[in-house]
N, C-alpha and C positions, 0 to 999 in steps of 0.2 A: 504494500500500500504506500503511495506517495506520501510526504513528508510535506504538510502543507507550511507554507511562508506567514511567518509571522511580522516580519520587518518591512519598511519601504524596500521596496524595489523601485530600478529607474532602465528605461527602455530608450532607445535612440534608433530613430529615422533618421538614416542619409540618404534622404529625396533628393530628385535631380530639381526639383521647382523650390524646394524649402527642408531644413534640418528640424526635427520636432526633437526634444525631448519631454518624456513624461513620467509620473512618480506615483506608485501607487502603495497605499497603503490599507492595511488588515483595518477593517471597521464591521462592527456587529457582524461578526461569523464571514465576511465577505471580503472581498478586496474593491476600493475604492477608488476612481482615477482621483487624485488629490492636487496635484500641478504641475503644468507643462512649461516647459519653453520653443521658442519659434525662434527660427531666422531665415532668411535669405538665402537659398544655398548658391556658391558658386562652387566651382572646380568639379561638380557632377555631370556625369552626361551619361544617359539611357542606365543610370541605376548604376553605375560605374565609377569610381573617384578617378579623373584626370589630371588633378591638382592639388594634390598634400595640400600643402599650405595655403591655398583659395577654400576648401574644405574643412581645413582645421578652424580656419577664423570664424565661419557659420557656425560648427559644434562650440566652441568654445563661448558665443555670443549665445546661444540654447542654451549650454549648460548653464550658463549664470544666472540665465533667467528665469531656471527651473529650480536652481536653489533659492534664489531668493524670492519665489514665489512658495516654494514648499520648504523652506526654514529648516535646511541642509544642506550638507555639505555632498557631494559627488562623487566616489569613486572607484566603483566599477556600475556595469551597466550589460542588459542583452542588449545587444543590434540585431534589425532584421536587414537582410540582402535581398537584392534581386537583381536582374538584369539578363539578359540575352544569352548571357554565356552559362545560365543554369540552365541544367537538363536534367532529364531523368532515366533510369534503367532497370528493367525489371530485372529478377533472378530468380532461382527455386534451388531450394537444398533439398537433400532426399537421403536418408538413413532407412535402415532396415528397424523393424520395431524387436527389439531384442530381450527384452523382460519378460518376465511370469507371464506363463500364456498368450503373452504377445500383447499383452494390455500398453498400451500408450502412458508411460507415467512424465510427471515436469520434468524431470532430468532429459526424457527423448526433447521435447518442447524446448529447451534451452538448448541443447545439441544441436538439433535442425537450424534452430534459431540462428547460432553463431555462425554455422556452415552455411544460410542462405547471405549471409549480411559477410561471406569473407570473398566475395567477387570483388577482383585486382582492378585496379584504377591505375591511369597511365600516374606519373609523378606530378603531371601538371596539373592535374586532377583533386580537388579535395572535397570527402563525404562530406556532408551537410546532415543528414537523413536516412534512417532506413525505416522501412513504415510496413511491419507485417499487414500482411493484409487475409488471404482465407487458405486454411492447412488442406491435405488429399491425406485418404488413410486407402490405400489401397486404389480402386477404381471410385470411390465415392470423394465428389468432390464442394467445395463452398462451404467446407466446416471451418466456425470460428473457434471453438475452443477440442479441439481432441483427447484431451485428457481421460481415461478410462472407454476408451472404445480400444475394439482389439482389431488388429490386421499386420501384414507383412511388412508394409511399406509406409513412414511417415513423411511426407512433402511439405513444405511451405515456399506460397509466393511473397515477394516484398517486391515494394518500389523504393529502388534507391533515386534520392536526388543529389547532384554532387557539380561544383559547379569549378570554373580556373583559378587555381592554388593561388598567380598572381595578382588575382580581381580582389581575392579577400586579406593577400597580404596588402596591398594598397589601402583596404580602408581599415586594415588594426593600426597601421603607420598612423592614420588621422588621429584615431583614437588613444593611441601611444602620445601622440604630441600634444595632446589634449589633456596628459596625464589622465585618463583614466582606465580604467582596464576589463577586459571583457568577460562575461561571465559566462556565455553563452554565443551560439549565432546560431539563425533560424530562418527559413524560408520566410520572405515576407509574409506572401498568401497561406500559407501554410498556420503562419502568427493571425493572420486577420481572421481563420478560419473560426480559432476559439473565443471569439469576440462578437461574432455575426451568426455562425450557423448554428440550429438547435440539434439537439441530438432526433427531433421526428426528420429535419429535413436529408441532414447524413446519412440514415436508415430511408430512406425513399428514393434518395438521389437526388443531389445536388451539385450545381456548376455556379465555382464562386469567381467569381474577375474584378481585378484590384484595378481600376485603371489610375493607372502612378501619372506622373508627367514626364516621364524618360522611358516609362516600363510598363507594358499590361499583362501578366502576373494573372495566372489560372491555374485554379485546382478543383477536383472533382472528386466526388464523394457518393461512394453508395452501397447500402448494405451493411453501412456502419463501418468503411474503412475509405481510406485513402485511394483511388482509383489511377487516378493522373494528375499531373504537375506540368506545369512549362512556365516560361518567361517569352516575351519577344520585344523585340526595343524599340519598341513605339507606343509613344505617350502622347498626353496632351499638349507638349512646347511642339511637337511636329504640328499638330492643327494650327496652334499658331505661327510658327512660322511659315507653314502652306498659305495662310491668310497674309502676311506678312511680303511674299516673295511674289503671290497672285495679283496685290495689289498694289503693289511698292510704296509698302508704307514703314512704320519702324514697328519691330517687336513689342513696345509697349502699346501703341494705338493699338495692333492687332488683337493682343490680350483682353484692353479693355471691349475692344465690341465681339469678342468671341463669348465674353460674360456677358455683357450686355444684350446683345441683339444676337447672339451664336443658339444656335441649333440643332442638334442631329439630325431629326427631320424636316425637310422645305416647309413651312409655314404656307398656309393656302395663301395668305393675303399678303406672301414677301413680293408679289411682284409688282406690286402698287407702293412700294415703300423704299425709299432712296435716305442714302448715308453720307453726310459731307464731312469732309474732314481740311483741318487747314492745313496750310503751307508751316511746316517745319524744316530746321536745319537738314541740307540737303536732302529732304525730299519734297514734291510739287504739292499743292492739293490735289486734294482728289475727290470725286465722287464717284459712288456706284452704287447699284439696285442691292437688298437686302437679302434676295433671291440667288444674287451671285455669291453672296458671303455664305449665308447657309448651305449651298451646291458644293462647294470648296471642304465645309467641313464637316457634312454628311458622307462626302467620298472614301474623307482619311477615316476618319471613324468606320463606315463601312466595310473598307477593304480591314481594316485592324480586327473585327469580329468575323470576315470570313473567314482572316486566321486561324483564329481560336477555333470556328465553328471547323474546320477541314482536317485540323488535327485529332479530335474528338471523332470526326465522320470516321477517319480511320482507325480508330479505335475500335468502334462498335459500340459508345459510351453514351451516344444520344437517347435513342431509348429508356435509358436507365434512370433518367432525370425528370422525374417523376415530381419533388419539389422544386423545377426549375431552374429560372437564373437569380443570383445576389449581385450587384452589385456596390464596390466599397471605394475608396479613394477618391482623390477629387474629381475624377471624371465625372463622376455622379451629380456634379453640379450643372452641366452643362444639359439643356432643358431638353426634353424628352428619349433622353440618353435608354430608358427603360423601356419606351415603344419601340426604337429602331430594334431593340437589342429581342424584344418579344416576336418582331415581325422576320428578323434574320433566323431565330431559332427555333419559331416554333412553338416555342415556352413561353409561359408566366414569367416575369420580370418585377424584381421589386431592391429597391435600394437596402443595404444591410445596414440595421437597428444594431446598436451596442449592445450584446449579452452577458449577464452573468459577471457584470463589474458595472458599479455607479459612479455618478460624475459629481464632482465637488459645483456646486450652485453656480461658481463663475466660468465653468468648462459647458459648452455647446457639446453635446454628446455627437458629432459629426462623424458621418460615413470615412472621410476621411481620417479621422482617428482609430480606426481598426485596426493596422499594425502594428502601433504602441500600446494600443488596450491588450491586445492578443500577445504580442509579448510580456509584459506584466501578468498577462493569468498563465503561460508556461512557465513563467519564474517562481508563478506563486505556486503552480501545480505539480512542479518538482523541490519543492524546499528550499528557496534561496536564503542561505547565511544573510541575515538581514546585518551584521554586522561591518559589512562590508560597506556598510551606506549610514555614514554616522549624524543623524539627528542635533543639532548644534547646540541642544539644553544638555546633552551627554558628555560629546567628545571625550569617549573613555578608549585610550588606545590598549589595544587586545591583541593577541594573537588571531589570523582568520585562518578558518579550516577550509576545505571543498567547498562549495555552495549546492553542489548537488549531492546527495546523500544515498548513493544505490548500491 
């Protein structure tokens, strides 16, 4: 049984649009989001650090603002990852069942276990994840727990996710520079998972999409396990700069009417409606129809979800999504991001609610915030040494042991 967390815990988002840090602490039997910090992020691109030191000055400007909105001090932390360069890979281990009359006992289950999760990875390579998913005792297959069934042969499948050794030594550097240290690292969406999805839509099937602003970050679930994972490096700074390069204007006008007047689907009445914009430093004015901005970022959004939708086709996983689509991340802001997304798939669409952790009165519980919430409850749902994160009425210096306790 997991060692539940007693202490703050503190979660960092290195977004390619913004750096989030957040703090969560044990309240009435529960975990609470209690305070965040923000910043500006530079030196990210598609979920990736490009720039140590442009990267480190966003974290460092969060972290301050996260202690001194949660009245603490900093020093370690989970990050979640994501980015293009993660991928995923199934495996199966297979032992013979070798015990008293062939009955399946924990010792086979931890055997199998170790044997499916010891598939070799090039060097460049580093696990992230292995996520049992359903055992075979014989020819009988889709069993979750085998323990006490008898047969010959015990199998297990998993999905590993594992993503380039160099992407994730780049962003402990930030974190290093940043003095603080890592407790943890975790698939984004994998993090957003335990914050958004309920255990009936897991068990039904469910396809959860982070749309990041560098990354859109997908995970699927059904039957109560882990099904499929991916990343692909396209976010929402692409729509705006598609807006930006389509109309030659600069990256921050595009931004602003991407929120403002931006759309996934044409508006019936954009084509009666026109957008003027002034003459700024080296660019013209300009004007154009409403019709043509929403065209532009209905496209990029489009083609970004047949992605998603093609890989899944090949899976065979559609079917199985029975509780439909969630989406999380700031993409969910952009207006009827959940019809395009219903009409592409097929599915019921609905943006992902914060679960199973509350928000301090001055936190907006936003879709967006699913990452950091979702890493705070796998920090709290593996036992994190809360000592590692020292409360500023304390400041009792201790020895720190593991933070995770298995």
């Amino acid at each position: 049984m997991a060692v539940m967390a007693t202490q703050p815990l503190v979660a960092v988002e290195l977004g390619t649009t913004r750096t989030v840090v957040a703090v969560g602490e044990y309240q009435n039997n529960g975990l609470a989001l209690t305070a965040i910090g923000t910043y500006p992020t530079t030196g990210v691109r598609k979920g990736q650090v490009v720039a140590v030191e442009q990267a480190e000055t966003g974290l460092v400007a969060a972290l301050r603002q996260a202690e001194q909105n949660g009245k603490l001090t900093i020093a370690q932390v989970l990050i979640g990852v994501s980015g293009g360069h993660i991928q995923t890979v199934g495996n199966v281990g297979n032992i013979p069942i070798q015990g008293r009359d062939h009955v399946v006992t924990q010792d086979d289950v931890n055997e199998v276990t170790e044997l499916a999760g010891s598939l070799h990875l090039d060097d460049s390579r580093k696990l992230l994840h292995t996520f049992s998913q359903t055992y075979s005792v014989d020819d009988m297959e889709g069993i979750f727990d085998p323990v006490g069934m008898t047969g010959g042969q015990l199998a297990l499948n998993v999905l590993m996710v594992h993503g380039a050794r160099a992407r994730f030594d780049n962003a402990m550097a930030v974190l290093r520079n940043a003095s603080v240290g890592v407790q943890d690292t975790v698939f984004g969406v994998c993090a957003a998972s335990l914050a958004v999805l309920s255990p009936e839509q897991k068990k039904n099937g469910v396809l959860l999409i982070d749309l990041g602003g560098g990354t859109t970050d997908y995970a699927v679930f059904a039957n109560d396990v882990i099904a499929a994972a991916g990343s692909i490096g396209v976010g929402g700074d692409h729509i705006t700069n598609d807006i930006a390069l389509a109309f030659n204007i600069t990256s921050v006008q595009a931004e602003e009417l991407k929120r403002k007047e931006g759309s996934a689907v044409i508006d019936a009445d954009a084509s009666g409606r026109r957008l003027t914009l002034p003459q700024s430093p080296g660019f013209p004015a300009r004007s154009f129809g409403v019709r043509a901005l929403q065209t532009v970022i209905n496209a990029r959004v489009d083609e970004t979800l047949r992605v998603v939708r093609a890989r899944l086709d090949e899976e065979g996983l559609l079917p199985l999504l029975g509780a439909g689509v969630v989406l999380t991340g700031g993409g969910t802001q952009l207006r009827s991001i959940c019809q395009l997304t219903q009409h592409l798939f097929g599915l019921p669409c609905q943006a992902g609610v914060l679960r199973n952790i509350a928000c301090a009165a001055t936190i907006e519980p936003a879709p967006d915030l699913a990452t950091v919430a979702g890493l705070l409850l796998y920090g709290y749902e593996h036992g994190c040494d809360g000592e590692r994160i020292r409360p500023m009425r304390t400041r009792v210096k201790k020895m720190i042991e593991d933070i995770f306790k298995r």
